[in-house]
C-alpha positions in Angstrom: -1.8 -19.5 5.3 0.7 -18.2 7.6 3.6 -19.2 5.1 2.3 -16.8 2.9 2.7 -14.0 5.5 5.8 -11.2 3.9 6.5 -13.8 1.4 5.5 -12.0 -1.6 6.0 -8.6 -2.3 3.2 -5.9 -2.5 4.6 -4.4 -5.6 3.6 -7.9 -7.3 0.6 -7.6 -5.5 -0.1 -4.4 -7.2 1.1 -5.8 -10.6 -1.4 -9.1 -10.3 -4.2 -7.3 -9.0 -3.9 -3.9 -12.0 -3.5 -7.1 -14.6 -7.1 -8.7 -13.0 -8.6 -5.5 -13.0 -7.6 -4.9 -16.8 -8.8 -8.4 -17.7 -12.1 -7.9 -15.9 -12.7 -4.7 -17.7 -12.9 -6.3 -20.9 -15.7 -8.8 -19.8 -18.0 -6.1 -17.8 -19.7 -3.8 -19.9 -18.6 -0.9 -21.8 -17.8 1.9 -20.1 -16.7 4.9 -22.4 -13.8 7.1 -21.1 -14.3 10.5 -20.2 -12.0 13.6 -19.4 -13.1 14.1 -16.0 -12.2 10.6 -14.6 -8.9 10.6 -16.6 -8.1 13.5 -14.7 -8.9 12.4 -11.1 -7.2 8.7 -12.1 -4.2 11.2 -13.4 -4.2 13.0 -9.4 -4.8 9.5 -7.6 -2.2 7.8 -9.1 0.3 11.3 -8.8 -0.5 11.4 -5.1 -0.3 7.6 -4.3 3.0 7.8 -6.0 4.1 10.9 -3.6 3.3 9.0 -0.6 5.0 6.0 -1.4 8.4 8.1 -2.5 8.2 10.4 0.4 8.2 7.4 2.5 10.9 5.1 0.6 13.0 8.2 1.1 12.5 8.4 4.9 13.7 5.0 5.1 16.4 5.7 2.7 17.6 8.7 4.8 17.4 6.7 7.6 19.3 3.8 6.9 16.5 1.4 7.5 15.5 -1.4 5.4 12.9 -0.8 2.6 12.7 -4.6 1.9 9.0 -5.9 2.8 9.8 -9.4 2.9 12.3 -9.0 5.9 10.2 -6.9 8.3 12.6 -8.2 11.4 15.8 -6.6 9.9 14.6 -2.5 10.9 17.4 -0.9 12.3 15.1 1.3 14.1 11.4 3.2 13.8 10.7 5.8 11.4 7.8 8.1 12.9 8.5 11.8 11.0 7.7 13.0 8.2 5.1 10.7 6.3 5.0 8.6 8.8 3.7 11.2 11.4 0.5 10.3 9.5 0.4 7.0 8.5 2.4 3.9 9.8 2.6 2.1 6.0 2.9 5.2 3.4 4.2 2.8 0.5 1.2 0.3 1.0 -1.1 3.7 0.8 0.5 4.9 -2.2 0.1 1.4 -3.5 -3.1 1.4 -2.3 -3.4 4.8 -4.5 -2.4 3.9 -7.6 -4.7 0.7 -7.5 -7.5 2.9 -7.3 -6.4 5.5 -9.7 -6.1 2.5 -12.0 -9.4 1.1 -11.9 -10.8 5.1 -12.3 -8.9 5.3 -15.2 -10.2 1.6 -16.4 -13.9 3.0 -15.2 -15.1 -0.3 -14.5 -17.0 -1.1 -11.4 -16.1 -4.0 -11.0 -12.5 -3.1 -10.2 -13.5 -2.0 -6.5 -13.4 -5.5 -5.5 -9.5 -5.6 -6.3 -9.3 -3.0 -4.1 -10.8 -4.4 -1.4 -9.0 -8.0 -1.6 -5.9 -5.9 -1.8 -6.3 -3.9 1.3 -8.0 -7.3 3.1 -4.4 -9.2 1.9 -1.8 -6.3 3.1 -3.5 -5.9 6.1 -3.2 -9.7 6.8 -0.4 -11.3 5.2 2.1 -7.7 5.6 0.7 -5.6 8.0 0.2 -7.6 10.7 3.2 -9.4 10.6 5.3 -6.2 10.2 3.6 -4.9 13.3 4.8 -8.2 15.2 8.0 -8.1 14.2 8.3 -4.1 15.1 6.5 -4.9 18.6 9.4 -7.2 19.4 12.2 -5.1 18.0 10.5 -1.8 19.5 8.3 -2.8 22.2 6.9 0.1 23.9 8.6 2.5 21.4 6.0 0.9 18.5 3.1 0.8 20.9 2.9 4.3 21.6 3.2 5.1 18.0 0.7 3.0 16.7 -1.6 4.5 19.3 -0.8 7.5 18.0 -0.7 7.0 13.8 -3.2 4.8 12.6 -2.6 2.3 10.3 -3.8 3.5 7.0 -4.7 6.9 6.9 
């Protein structure tokens, strides 16, 4: 499974997992929409999408690369802003608007696309990024990872 390891990128990650969690909505029982839950899925998905823009702008700004599939081509570490609080701000928004999606889609079910989501970044993106900034950083990435945790 290694060679799946920053091979595919998380925003078709997203995309696969939102399509399962429509398609599993329409075999689970009925759940009938209400105001209130369109509302919070309205405020998960706005703030999942802040976080993942404020932190594609850092990189921006900083002239570092925003490509997930080539995690060994960072021209250097980005700890402000965003990043003061979470090492992976796009994954988190991502993270974000999955959720806000299956609030909107109020089925249950749709918690479990969450979780293989998170369980998938964290081993076939996460970790590798981490390697590759532990042997472009060293020290520099170990004291900030100390320091920010991972996720939130």
């Amino acid at each position: 499974m290694k060679n799946l390891e920053t091979k595919i990128p998380p925003v078709f990650i997203v995309l696969v997992l939102g399509a399962l969690m429509w398609a599993a909505k329409q075999m689970t029982p009925v759940l009938h929409n209400t105001t209130w839950h369109i509302a919070v899925a309205c405020l998960v998905f706005l703030v999942g999408v802040g976080v993942a823009v404020s932190g594609a702008v850092i990189f921006k700004l900083e002239k570092t690369t925003v490509n997930p599939t080539k995690p060994d081509t960072a021209s250097h570490l980005v700890t402000q802003g965003i990043f003061q609080f979470t090492r992976n701000p796009m994954y988190l928004g991502m993270l974000f608007t999955l959720i806000a999606w299956g609030i909107y889609l109020f089925a249950p079910i749709n918690i479990l696309f969450v979780i293989v989501f998170v369980f998938y970044m964290n081993h076939f993106q996460i970790r590798p990024e981490e390697r590759a900034m532990r042997k472009l950083f060293g020290e520099e990435f170990e004291q900030y990872s100390r320091k920010v945790r991972r996720w939130i």
